[in-house]
ROVEX-360828 format. One line per field, with one value per residue (C-alpha): x, y, z; residue number from 1. Coordinates in steps of 0.25 Angstrom, whole numbers, always signed. Example, Ala and Ser with C-alpha at 12.3 -4.5 7.8 and 13.67 -1.06 7.14 Angstrom:
BEGIN
px: +49/+55
py: -18/-4
pz: +31/+29
seq: 1/2
END
This chain:
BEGIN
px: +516/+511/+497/+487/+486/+477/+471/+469/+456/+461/+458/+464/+473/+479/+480/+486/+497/+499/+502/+512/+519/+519/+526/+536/+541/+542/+550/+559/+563/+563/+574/+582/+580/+586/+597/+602/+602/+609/+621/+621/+622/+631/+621/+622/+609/+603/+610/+597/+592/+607/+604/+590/+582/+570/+569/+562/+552/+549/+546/+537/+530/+515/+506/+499/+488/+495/+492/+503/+505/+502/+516/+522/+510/+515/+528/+524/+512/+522/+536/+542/+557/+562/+568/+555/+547/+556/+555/+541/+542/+551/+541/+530/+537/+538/+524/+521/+532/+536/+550/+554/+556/+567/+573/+573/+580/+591/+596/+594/+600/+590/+581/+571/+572/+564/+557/+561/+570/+574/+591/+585/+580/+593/+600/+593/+585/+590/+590/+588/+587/+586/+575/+565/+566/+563/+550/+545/+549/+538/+538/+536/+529/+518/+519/+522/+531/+532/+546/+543/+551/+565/+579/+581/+572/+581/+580/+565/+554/+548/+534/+526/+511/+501/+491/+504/+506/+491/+491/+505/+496/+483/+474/+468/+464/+465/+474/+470/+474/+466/+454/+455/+449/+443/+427/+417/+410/+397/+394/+391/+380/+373/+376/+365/+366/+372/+381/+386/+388/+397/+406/+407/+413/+422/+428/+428/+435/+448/+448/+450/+461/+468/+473/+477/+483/+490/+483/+467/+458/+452/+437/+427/+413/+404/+391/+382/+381/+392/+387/+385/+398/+407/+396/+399/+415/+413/+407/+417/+431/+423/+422/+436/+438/+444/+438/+436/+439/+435/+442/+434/+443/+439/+448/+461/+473/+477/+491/+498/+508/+495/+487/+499/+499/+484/+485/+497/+489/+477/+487/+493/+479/+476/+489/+485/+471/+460/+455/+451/+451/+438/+440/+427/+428/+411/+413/+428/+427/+434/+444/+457/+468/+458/+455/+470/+472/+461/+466/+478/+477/+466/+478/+489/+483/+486/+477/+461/+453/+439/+431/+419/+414/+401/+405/+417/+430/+440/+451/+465/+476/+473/+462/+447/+435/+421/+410/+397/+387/+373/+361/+354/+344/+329/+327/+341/+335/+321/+327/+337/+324/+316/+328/+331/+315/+312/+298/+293/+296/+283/+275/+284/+288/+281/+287/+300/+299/+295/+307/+317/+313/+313/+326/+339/+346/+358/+355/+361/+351/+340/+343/+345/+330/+326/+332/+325/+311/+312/+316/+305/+293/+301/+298/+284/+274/+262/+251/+258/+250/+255/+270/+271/+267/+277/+287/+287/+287/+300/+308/+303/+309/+323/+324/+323/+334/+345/+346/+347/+361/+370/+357/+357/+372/+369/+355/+344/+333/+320/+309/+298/+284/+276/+263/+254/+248/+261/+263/+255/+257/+246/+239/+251/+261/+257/+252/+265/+271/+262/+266/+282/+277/+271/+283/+292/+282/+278/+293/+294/+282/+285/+299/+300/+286/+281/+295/+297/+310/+317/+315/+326/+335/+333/+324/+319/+322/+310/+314/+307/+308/+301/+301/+297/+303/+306/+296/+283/+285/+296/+303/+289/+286/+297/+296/+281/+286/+295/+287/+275/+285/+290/+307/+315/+318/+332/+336/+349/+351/+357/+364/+372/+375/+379/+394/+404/+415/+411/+406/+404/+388/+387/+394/+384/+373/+376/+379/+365/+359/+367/+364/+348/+349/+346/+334/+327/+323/+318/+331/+325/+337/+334/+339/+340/+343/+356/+359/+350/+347/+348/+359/+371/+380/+393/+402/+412/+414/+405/+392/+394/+394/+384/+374/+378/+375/+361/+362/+368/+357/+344/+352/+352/+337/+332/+338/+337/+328/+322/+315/+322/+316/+324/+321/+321/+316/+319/+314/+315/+329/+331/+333/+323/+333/+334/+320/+316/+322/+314/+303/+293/+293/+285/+284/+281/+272/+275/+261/+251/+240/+232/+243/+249/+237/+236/+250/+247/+235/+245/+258/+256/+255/+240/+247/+251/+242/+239/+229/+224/+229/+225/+231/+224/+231/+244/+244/+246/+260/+268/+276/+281/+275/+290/+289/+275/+282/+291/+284/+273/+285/+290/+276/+276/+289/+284/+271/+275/+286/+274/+266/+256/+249/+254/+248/+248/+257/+265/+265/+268/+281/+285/+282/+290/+303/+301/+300/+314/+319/+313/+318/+333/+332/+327/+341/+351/+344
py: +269/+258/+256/+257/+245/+237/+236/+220/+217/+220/+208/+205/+194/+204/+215/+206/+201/+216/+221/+207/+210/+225/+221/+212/+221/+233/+223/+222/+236/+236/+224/+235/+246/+235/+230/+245/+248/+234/+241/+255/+248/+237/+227/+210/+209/+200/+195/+194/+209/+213/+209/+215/+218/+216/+205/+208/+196/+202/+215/+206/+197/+196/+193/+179/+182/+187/+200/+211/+217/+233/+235/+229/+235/+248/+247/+240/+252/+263/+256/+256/+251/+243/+254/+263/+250/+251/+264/+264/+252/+258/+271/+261/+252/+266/+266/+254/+250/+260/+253/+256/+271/+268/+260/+274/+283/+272/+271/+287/+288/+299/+295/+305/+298/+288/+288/+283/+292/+291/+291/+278/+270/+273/+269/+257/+251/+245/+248/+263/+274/+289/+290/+283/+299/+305/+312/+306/+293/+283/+286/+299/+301/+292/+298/+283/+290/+305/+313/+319/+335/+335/+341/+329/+321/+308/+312/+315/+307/+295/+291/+282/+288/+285/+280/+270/+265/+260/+255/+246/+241/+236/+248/+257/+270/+284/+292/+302/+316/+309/+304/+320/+325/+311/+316/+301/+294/+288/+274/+269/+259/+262/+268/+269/+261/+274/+278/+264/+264/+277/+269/+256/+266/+273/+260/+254/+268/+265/+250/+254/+265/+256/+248/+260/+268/+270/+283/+282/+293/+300/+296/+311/+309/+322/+326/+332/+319/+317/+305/+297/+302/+297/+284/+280/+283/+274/+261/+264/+261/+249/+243/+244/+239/+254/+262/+278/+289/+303/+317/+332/+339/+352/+343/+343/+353/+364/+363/+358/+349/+345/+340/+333/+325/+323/+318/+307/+303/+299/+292/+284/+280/+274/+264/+262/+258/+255/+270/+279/+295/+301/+317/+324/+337/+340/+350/+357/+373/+376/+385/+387/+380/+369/+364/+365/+357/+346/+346/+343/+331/+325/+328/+320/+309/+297/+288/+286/+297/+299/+314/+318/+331/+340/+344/+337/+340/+345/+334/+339/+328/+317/+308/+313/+302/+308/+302/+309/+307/+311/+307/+294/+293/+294/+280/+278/+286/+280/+266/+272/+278/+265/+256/+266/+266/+250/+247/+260/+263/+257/+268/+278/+275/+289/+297/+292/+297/+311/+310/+306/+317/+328/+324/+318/+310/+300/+288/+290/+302/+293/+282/+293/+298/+284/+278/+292/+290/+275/+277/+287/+278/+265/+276/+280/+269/+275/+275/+270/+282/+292/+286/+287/+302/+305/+297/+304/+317/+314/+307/+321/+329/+320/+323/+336/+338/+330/+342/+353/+351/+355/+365/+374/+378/+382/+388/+393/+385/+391/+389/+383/+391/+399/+392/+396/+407/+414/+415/+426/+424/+425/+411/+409/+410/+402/+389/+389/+388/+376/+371/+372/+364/+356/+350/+348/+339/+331/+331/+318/+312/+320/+317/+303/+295/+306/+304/+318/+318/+307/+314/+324/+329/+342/+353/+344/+355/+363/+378/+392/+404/+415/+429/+442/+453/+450/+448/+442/+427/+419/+413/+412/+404/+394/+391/+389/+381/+372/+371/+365/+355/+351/+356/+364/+380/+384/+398/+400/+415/+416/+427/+421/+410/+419/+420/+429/+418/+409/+395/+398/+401/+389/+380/+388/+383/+368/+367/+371/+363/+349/+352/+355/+341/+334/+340/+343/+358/+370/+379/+394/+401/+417/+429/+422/+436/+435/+424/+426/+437/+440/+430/+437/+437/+431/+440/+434/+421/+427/+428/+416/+410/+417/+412/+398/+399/+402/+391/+381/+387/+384/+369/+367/+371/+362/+350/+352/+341/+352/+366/+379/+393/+405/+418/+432/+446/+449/+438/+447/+446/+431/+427/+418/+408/+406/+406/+396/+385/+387/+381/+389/+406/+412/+426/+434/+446/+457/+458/+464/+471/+461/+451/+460/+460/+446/+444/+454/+446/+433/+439/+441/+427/+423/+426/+440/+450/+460/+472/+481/+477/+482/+472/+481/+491/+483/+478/+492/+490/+486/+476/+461/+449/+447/+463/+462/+448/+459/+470/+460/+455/+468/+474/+461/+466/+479/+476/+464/+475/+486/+474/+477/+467/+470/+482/+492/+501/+490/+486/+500/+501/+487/+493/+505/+496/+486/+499/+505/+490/+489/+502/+499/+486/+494/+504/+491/+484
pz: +342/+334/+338/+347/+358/+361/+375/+380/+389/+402/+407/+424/+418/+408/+417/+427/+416/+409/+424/+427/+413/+418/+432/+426/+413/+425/+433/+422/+423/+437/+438/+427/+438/+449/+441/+438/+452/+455/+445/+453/+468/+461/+466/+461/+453/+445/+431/+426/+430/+426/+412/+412/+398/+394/+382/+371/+374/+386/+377/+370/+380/+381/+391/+396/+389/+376/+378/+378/+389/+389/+390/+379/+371/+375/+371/+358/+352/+358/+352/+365/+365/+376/+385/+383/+388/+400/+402/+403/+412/+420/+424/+425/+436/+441/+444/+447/+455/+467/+471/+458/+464/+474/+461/+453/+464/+468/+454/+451/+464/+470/+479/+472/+458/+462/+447/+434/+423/+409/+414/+423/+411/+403/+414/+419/+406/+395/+380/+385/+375/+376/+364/+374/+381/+368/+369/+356/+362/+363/+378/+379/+366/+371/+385/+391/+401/+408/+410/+421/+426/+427/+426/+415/+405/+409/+425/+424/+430/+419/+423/+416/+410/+419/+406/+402/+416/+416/+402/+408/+417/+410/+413/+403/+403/+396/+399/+409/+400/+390/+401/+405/+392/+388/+386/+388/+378/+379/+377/+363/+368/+354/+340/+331/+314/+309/+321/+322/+305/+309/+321/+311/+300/+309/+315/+300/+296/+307/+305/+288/+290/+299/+288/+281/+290/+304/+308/+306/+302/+312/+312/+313/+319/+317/+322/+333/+339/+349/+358/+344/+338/+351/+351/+338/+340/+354/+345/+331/+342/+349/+335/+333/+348/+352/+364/+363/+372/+368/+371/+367/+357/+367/+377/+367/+371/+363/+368/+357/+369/+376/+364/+359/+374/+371/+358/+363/+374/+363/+354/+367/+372/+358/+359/+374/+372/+361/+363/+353/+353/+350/+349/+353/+344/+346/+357/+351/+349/+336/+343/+334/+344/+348/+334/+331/+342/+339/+326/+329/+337/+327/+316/+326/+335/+330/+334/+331/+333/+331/+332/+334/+331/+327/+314/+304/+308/+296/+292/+291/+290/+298/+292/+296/+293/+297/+303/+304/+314/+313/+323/+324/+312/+316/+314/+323/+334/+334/+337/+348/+354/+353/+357/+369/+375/+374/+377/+377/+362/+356/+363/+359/+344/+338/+348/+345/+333/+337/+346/+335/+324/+335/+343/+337/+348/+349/+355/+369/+372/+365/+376/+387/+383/+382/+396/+404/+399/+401/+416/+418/+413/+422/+434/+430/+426/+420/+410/+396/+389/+399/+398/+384/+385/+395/+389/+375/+382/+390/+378/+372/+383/+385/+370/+371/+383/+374/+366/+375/+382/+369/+363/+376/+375/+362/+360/+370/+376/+375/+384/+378/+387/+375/+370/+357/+365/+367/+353/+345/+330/+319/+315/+302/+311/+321/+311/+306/+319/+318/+308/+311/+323/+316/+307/+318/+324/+313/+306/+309/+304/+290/+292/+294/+294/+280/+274/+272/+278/+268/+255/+261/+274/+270/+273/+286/+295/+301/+301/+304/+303/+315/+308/+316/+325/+336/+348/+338/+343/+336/+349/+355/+342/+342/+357/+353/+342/+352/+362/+354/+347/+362/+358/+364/+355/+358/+351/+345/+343/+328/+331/+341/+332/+321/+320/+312/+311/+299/+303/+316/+314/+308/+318/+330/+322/+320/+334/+337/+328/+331/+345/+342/+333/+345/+352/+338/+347/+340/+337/+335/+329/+333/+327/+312/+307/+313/+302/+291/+281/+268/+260/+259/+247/+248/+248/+260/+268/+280/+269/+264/+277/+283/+272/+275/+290/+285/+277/+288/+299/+287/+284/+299/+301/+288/+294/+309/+316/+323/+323/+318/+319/+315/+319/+314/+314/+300/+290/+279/+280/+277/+263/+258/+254/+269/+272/+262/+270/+282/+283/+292/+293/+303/+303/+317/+313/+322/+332/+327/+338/+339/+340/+352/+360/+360/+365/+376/+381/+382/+386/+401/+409/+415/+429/+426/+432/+423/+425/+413/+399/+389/+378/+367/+370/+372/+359/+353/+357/+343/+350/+348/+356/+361/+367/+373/+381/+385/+388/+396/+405/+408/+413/+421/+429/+428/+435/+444/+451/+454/+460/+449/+437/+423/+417/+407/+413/+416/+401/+397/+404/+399/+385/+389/+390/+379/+370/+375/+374/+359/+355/+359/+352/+341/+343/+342/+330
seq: 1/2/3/4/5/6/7/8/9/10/11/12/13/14/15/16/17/18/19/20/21/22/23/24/25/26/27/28/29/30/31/32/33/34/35/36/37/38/39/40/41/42/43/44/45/46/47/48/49/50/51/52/53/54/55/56/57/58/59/60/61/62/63/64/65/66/67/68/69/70/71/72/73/74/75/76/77/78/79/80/81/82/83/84/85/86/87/88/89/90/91/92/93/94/95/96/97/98/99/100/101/102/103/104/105/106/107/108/109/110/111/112/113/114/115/116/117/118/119/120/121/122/123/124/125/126/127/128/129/130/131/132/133/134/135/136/137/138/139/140/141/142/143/144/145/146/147/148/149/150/151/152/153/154/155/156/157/158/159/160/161/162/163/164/165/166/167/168/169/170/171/172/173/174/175/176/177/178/179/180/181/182/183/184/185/186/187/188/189/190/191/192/193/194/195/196/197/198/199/200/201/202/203/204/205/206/207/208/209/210/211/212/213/214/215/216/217/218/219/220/221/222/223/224/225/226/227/228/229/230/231/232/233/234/235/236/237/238/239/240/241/242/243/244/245/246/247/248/249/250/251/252/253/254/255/256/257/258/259/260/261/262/263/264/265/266/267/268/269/270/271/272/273/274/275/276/277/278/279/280/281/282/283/284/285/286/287/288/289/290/291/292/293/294/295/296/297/298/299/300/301/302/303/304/305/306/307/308/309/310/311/312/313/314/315/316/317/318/319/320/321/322/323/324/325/326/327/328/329/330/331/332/333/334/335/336/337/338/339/340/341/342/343/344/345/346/347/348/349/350/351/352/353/354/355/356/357/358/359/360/361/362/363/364/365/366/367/368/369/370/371/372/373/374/375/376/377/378/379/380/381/382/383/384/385/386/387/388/389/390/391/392/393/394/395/396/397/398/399/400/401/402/403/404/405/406/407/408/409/410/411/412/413/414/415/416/417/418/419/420/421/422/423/424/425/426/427/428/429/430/431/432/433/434/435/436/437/438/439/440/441/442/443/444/445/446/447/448/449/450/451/452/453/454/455/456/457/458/459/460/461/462/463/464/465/466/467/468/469/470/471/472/473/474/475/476/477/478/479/480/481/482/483/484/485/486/487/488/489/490/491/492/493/494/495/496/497/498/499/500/501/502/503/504/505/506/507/508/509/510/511/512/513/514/515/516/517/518/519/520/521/522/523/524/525/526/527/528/529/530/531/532/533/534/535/536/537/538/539/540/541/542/543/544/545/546/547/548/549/550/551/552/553/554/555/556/557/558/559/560/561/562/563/564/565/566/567/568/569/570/571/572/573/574/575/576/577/578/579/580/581/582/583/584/585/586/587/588/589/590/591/592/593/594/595/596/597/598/599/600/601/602/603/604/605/606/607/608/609/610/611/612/613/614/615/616/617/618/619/620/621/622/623/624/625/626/627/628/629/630/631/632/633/634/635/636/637/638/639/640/641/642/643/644/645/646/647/648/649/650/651/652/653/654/655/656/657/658/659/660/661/662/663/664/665/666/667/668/669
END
C-alpha cells in the first residue's frame, strides 16, 4: 500500500461515470469468460474477443471529468498487478451481474459451480499468476476477496468484500466489523481559544512529520474531559480535510487472529476514505491480556491514530506525541455561558460567575443548560424580577445534575433533610462551620474579583477535617454544610478505596475526583483513619507508597474546586505534617448532659405522639447524638406495634438493644 486515497465529491455525474467505467472494465472480463467458453464448445467468435487483453491505456484511463475512477485507485494504492485487477473484477461482475453464474457452471462444467475460483481465473484471464493466491498477496492480505470452505484453495468459492464491492461502485461507508464496534462522536460546532490552540497543534504535528516520515506518530490526548478531547480530535482532521470515526479500546479483541483482522480493516479504511482512527482508551480496565492487546495494535497499525485517555499512556516504540486537555478556563466558560443564553445574560452576569467557580463544565453541557432554561422562560412569561429568580435557581439545579451520572457509580449520594436545629454542637464548633461555609461561597469573589487566586494555584482547595467518635454529628455536619451551600455531599468510604496493590488507591481516588470536578459537590471522605495515621518509615515499597497516597489524597483536596471533609474517630492519630494542610478541624466532643437533653427534646418528629418523657432523666444516658437517633427510632417501632405513643418503657427497651448492639461492636474493634 502506497497511500491513502482520496475520496472525490460524490457528485451524480461522477457516480454515474465511476458506475459506466465499472460496467465497461467487468464487461471486459466477461467477453474473457465468453471467449473461454467459445474454446471449450469449439464455437466461431469474434477475432477481436479472441485476442482479448486489457491495454495498459485502458489500465490507465480517467474519467470525463478527470477524476480516477475508484477502480483504478484501488488497484494503484494496493499495487494490484494486472491479473489481481481481473480477479477482483471477476468476483465483482459476480455480484453484480447474475448471468455471469450460468457462465461459471458451463465452463466448470457443474451446474453447481456457478461461482468464481481461482483454477477459473488461471484458466480463463490472462497474465495469471499463482502468487495472487498467496495469503500475503495484495488481495488477501487487504481482505479484497474471501476464499470461501472447500476440498481445495483453487476450487473454493472467491467472493469479493462486501466494503470493496460498494467502494467499486461510488459509495462510502465503514465497514460493517468496524461500524459494529464504532462508538459516535458528537459534533464539534464549537471549540473553545485553547482547545482550538490544541487541534491547530495536532494538525501542525502530522502535516510536519509528513515530510519526515511515512509512519506518523501517533497523537495522545489526556484528560477528564472526554466530549472536549473527541471535539477537538473532530476539528484537528477537519483541518487537514480528514474525517474521524472512533472505536472503545474495551471493544478491541484479545484474540490475537481477531485483533490482527481489526487492525487490517482500520489500515484498509484509511486507503479507502479520508477517515481517521480515534482510540477511546478513557473507559479500558487495565487487565493484563487487554492491555497487551491495546498495546499491541497502537505498536502495529499503520495508519494515523489519535487516543484519548484519562491519564498518559506509556510510550514504548512507536512514536507517542501527547496532548493534554484541561477544562475550559473561567473566562472561557463565562463567555460560553453568555454566548449560549443571549438576551437574558445582562440580567444574569453575577450569577454566572457563581455558576463558573462552583461548577466546571464544557461547552456542550453549558449549552444543553442554556437551551432548557431558555425554552422554560419561552413557555412561562412572568414578572422579570420573578424570572430571574427562577431562572438562576434552575441553571443551579441543571448544574448540578451534570455531575451526578459518572459520581453515583462511584460514591454515594446523600440526602440533603437536616437543618441547624438538627445539629447540636457547642457555639465554636458551629461558627466554624460558619465560616467553612462561608469561604466556599465567597471563593470566587476572594479568588477572582480580590486576586487572591493569582499570586498561586496552590493551597486554593477548601478542606476539613470532622474529628469525634462516632455518632456526635460529623455526617450531620457536612450534610448541614451542603445543604446550606445548595451541593450535593457524596461519601466515599476510605476504607473501601484503600487497596493492598500498589497504585490502585491512588488510581480509586482520581477517578473520584475527576468525576466530582464537574459538579464542584461536597466530597466527605469517611473512615480517614483507614488511610491516615502516623507517617510511617520507609522501610518497603508498600510505606513509601502508602505515605504517598496520603500525600495524593491532601494534593487533591488543596486544589479541588470543591468542598472536602475527612472524617475520623481518632484525630490523635494523624501526623501533624498531614493536618497542617488542612484548612479547617472541627472537633465533635462526645455530649455532655446537657447536650443530651437537648437532643432528646429534638429527636422525636412534632407528629410523634409521645406520652411521659422525662428528657432529664434521658440524658443521664452516656450515649452519642447518632445512638439516641437509634434508640428514638426504635421506641417508635416498638410503640407503634403495641398501638401505644412513644414512651419510657418504649425507650428503655430500645436502649436495651442499642446496649447489646454497642457492646458487640465493642467485642469486634
Amino acid at each position: 500500500m502506497t497511500t491513502h486515497l482520496s475520496t472525490p465529491e460524490l457528485t451524480s455525474s461522477w457516480l454515474e461515470a465511476n458506475q459506466n467505467y465499472l460496467i465497461k472494465a467487468t464487461t471486459r472480463v466477461q467477453e474473457a469468460l465468453q471467449n473461454y467458453l467459445h474454446q471449450m464448445e469449439d464455437i466461431p467468435h469474434d477475432e477481436k474477443i479472441e485476442n482479448w487483453k486489457v491495454s495498459e491505456d485502458f489500465h490507465s484511463a480517467s474519467l470525463d471529468s478527470g477524476e480516477s475512477s475508484n477502480l483504478e485507485k484501488l488497484c494503484d494504492v494496493f499495487d494490484l498487478s494486472p491479473f489481481e485487477r481481473d480477479v477482483l473484477l471477476l468476483c465483482a461482475g459476480a455480484e453484480l451481474n447474475r448471468s455471469w453464474s450460468l457462465l461459471f457452471a458451463k465452463i466448470q462444467s457443474n451446474p453447481q459451480n456457478n461461482y468464481p475460483t481461482f483454477s477459473l481465473a488461471l484458466e480463463v484471464l490472462p497474465e495469471a499468476h499463482w502468487s495472487a493466491l498467496m495469503p500475503d498477496s495484495s488481495l488477501r492480505r487487504w481482505r479484497m476477496i474471501e476464499v470461501g470452505p472447500g476440498n481445495t484453495l483453487t476450487t473454493s468459492a472467491l467472493r469479493i468484500d462486501e466494503r470493496i464491492l460498494h467502494y467499486l461502485t461510488g459509495v462510502q461507508h465503514l465497514d460493517e466489523r468496524l461500524t459494529e464496534i464504532e462508538m459516535p462522536i458528537p459534533e464539534a460546532d464549537y471549540l473553545v481559544s485553547s482547545h482550538q490552540k490544541i487541534a491547530e497543534e495536532l494538525a501542525y504535528t502530522w502535516v510536519q512529520a509528513l515530510q519526515e516520515t511515512e509512519l506518523l506518530p501517533v497523537l495522545q490526548l489526556c484528560g477528564p474531559d472526554v466530549t472536549s478531547k473527541l471535539a477537538i480530535a473532530t476539528v484537528s482532521c477537519a483541518l487537514l480535510g480528514l474525517n474521524l470515526y472512533a472505536i472503545s479500546a474495551e471493544a478491541l479483541p484479545t484474540n490475537t487472529n481477531q485483533l490482527n483482522l481489526i487492525k487490517r480493516l482500520c489500515e484498509r479504511e484509511w486507503a479507502l476514505s479520508d477517515r481517521v482512527l480515534l482510540l477511546d482508551c478513557d473507559q479500558v480496565e487495565t487487565e493484563a491480556t487487554r492491555e497487551s492487546a491495546i498495546a499491541r495494535f497502537i505498536e502495529s497499525i499503520n495508519c494515523p491514530l489519535i487516543i484519548t485517555s484519562r491519564d498518559r499512556r506509556r510510550q514504548r516504540q512507536r512514536p507517542l506525541i501527547t496532548f493534554d486537555v484541561q477544562q475550559p478556563t473561567a473566562d472561557e466558560q463565562q463567555l460560553i455561558w453568555q454566548n449560549a443564553l443571549g438576551e437574558i445574560t445582562p440580567t444574569l452576569k453575577e450569577h454566572i460567575e457563581i455558576l463558573v467557580s462552583n461548577f466546571s463544565l464544557n461547552p456542550p453541557a453549558i449549552q444543553t443548560a442554556c437551551l432548557k432554561v431558555r425554552s422554560a422562560k419561552r413557555e412561562k412569561q412572568e414578572e422579570e424580577e420573578t424570572t430571574n429568580t427562577k431562572i438562576q435557581h434552575q441553571l443551579w439545579d441543571i448544574c448540578r445534575n451534570q455531575a451526578r451520572p459518572r459520581l453515583d457509580e462511584l460514591a454515594q449520594r446523600i440526602e440533603l433533610t437536616v437543618g441547624w436545629d438538627d445539629l447540636v454542637l457547642p457555639d465554636k464548633e458551629r461558627h466554624t462551620l460558619r465560616q467553612i461555609i462561608a469561604h466556599v461561597a465567597q471563593r470566587s469573589k476572594v479568588y477572582n474579583s480580590w486576586g487572591f487566586g493569582s499570586r498561586s494555584g496552590r493551597g486554593l482547595g477548601i478542606s476539613a477535617l470532622f474529628a469525634g467518635v462516632s455518632g456526635t454529628g460529623k455526617t450531620t455536619a457536612a450534610e448541614l454544610v451542603a445543604k446550606e451551600l445548595r451541593l450535593d455531599l457524596y461519601r466515599i468510604d476510605l476504607s473501601s478505596v484503600v487497596s493492598k496493590y500498589i497504585g490502585e488507591t491512588e488510581k480509586n481516588l482520581r477517578r473520584v475526583f475527576d468525576a466530582a470536578e464537574a459538579g464542584g459537590v461536597v466530597l466527605l471522605f469517611d473512615e480517614a483513619d483507614s488511610l491516615f495515621g502516623k507517617r510511617s518509615d520507609v522501610k518497603d515499597s508498600h510505606d513509601r507508597y502508602a505515605n504517598m497516597e496520603v500525600s495524593y489524597l491532601l494534593q487533591r483536596m488543596e486544589s479541588y474546586r470543591g468542598l472536602g471533609i475527612l472524617t475520623t474517630n481518632l484525630k490523635n492519630s494523624i501526623d501533624q505534617a498531614f493536618l497542617r494542610r488542612i484548612r479547617f478541624v472541627v472537633t465533635f466532643p462526645f455530649p455532655d448532659a446537657v447536650q443530651r437533653e437537648e437532643i432528646w427534646q429534638r429527636v422525636f418528629p412534632s407528629r410523634t405522639p409521645t406520652e411521659g418523657l422525662d428528657y432529664t432523666k434521658l440524658a443521664k444516658l452516656s450515649v452519642t447524638g447518632g445512638n439516641i437517633r437509634n434508640i428514638a427510632m426504635n421506641a417508635a417501632f416498638i410503640a407503634a406495634d403495641a398501638g401505644e405513643p412513644v414512651e419510657m418503657k418504649h425507650i428503655l427497651q430500645a436502649t436495651r438493644n442499642e446496649c447489646i448492639k454497642l457492646v458487640h461492636r465493642g467485642k469486634n474493634n
